[in-house]
N, C-alpha and C positions, 0 to 999 in steps of 0.2 A: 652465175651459179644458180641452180636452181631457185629462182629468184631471189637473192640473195638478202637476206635482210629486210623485214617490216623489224625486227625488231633489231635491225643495225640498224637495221632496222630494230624497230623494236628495237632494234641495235642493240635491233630488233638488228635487221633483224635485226655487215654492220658488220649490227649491232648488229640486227640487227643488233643506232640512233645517239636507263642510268641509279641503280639502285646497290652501289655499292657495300657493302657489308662493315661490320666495325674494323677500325684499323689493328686495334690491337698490338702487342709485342711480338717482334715477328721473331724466331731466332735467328743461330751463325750464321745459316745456309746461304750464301751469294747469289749462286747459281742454280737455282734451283729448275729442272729443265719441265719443257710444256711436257702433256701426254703425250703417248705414242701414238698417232695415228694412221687408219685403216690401209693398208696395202693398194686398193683398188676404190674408185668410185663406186657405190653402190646404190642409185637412185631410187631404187624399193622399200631403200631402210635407212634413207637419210635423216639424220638427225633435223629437229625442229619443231615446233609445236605450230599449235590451230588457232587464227587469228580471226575472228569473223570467217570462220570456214573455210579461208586459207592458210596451205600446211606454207607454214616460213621456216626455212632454214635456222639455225642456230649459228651464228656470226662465226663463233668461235671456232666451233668444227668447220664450220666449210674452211677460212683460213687454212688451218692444220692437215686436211686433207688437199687442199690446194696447194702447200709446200711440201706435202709428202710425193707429189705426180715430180718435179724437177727443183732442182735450187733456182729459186727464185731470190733476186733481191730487191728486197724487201725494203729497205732504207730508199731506193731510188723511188720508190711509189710517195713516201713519206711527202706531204707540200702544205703546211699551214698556213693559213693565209692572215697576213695582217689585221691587225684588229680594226675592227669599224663599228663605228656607231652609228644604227642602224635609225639612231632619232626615235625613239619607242616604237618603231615596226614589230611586234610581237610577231610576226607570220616568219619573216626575216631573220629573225633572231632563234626560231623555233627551227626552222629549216636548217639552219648554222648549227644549232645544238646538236639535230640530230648527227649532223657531218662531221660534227670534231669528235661526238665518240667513234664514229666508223675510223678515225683516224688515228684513233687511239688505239684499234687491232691493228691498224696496221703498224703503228710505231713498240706495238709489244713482237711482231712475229719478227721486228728488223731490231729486238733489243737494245731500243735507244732510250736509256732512261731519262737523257734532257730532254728529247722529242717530247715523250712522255709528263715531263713533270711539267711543261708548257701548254699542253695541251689539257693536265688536270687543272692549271689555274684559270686556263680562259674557259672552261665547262664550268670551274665556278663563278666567275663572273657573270657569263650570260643566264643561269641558273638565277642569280640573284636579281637580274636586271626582266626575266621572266617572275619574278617572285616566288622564287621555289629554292630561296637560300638555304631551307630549314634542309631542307630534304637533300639536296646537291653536297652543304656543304661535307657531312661524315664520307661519304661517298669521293670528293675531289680528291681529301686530305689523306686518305687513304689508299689513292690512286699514287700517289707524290710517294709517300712514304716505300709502298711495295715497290716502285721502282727503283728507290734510290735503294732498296734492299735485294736488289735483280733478282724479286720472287714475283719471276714472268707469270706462273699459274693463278695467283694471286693479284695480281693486275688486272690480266683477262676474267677471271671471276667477278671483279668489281665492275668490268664495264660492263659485259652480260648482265649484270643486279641492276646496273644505273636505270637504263631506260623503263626498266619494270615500275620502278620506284615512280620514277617521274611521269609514266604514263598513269597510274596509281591517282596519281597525286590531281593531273590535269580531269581525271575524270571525276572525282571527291568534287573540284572546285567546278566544273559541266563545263568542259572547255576541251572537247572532243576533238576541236578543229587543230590548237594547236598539236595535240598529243601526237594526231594524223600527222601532223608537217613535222615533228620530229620523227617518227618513222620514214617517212620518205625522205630527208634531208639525207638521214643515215645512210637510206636504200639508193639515191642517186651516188653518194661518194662511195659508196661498196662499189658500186655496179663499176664506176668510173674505174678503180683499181684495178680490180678483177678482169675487165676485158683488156688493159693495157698487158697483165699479166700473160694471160691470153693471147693476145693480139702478138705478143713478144718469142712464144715459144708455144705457137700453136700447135693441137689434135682435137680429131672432133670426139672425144671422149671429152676433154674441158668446157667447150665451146657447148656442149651436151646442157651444162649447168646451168648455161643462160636458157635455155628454151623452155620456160616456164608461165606463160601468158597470164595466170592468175593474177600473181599479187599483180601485175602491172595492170590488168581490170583494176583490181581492187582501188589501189591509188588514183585512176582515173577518175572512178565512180565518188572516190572521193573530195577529189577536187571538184565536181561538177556538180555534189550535193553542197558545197559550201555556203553559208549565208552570210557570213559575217562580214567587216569590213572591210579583209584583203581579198575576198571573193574576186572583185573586177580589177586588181591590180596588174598591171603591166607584168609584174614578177610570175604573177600565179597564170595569169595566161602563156606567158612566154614556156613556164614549167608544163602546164595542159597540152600544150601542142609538141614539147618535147617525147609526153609520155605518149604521144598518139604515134610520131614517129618511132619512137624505141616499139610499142607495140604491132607497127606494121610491119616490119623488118621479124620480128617474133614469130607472129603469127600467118606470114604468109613462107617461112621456110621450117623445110620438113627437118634440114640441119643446116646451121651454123657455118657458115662457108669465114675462112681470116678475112675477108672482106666484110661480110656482117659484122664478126667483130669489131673493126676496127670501125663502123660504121657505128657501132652502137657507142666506142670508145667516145668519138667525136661527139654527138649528140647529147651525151650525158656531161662531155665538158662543155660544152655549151650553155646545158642549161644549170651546173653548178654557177656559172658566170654571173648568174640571175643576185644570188647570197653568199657565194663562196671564194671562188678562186677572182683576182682582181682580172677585168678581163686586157685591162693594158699592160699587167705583170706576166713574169715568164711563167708558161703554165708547163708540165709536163709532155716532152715528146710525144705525138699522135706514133703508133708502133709502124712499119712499115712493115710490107708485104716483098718476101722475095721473091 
């Protein structure tokens, strides 16, 4: 989607990647349903805001107008990965962060509230193990609650707040690298969903949403300004050449062919492998091409 997520990025966008609002008393209501969304893709007027002078997507709407184009399901995208300890890899852990809220839209548009309440406790833990317990924790417990109250709108509202919070937070404490690698955490597990989605019931009207070169500059440029200690790691090079690949396939077509997609599909699982999905565990079917 038009690249989908610094704040599932951002989760940005995603997110996007986490500044949940107070829990509060929620009432009766169970089901309370998402907003109605836009009829038609409309790339002149998509929702999103300006992130270092890249326009990002809004996690939430793109979702909403990406299951308004066909019923998609949503629960099959759904794949949390085992918990690991990362050994104080803060780059690692940062990256993870951003991915389990991009996974958290997806576990609200497949209305799974145990997906969901799994995935607000391990956002608190890695929160707490980044040291941003303070700020995670109103934001997880809040996430838990409105699920287990299947007030879906209220869900997706908290994860869109998280990353805000948390990018907030990283920047207070001058720790710009990680905030980066939770936006992009977010922005690889978006992208990965989104083109299986895609890749599953393709049109070049969807495939349209990927072709956005920007933020993938931007992620590059950010990984290659790095200075700190996971700069030369194995993880963060292996992710740099991913995003070089995902940007050549971008920028050298004028549209999206199910072959791109399913190219970009791949690539982005791959380099989730790096922090995220276990790469000896079953990972989610690559879509095929009829």
């Amino acid at each position: 989607m038009t690249i989908f997520l610094q704040r599932i990025l951002g989760i940005s966008a995603l997110l996007a990647a986490l500044t949940l609002v107070s829990s509060g008393v929620f009432g009766d209501e169970s089901t309370k349903a998402l907003p109605p969304s836009p009829e038609r893709i409309d790339l002149a007027h998509f929702p999103g805001e300006i992130i270092d002078k890249v326009v990002v997507p809004v996690p939430a709407e793109i979702f909403t107008v990406l299951d308004k184009l066909d019923e998609s399901d949503w629960s099959r995208e759904i794949e949390i990965p085992k918990q690991t300890d990362w050994g104080g890899d803060r780059s690692r852990m940062a990256l993870t962060f951003g991915a389990l809220v991009a996974e958290g839209f997806v576990a609200v548009q497949a209305r799974s509230s145990s997906e969901i309440e799994t995935i607000g406790r391990r956002v608190l833990t890695l929160g707490e193990s980044l040291g941003l317990a303070s700020s995670v924790r109103p934001h997880s417990l809040a996430i838990i609650e409105a699920s287990n109250q299947k007030d879906w709108t209220k869900v997706r509202a908290e994860l869109d707040a998280t990353q805000e919070t948390v990018r907030s937070t990283m920047e207070k404490l001058r720790d710009d690298e990680l905030a980066g690698l939770i936006s992009l955490g977010g922005w690889l597990r978006g992208t990965n969903v989104v083109t299986s989605l895609i890749g599953n019931a393709y049109s070049e009207e969807k495939a349209e949403l990927l072709n956005q070169p920007g933020l993938i500059t931007h992620f590059r440029e950010m990984i290659a300004g790095m200075r700190g200690p996971s700069a030369n790691s194995t993880h963060i090079r292996t992710i740099a050449t991913g995003l070089a690949r995902i940007e050549a396939i971008i920028t050298d077509s004028e549209k999206l062919s199910e072959e791109d997609v399913i190219r970009l599909h791949d690539i982005s699982q791959s380099t989730l492998e790096e922090f995220y999905f276990d790469k000896s565990g079953d990972a989610q079917p690559t879509p095929s091409v009829n």
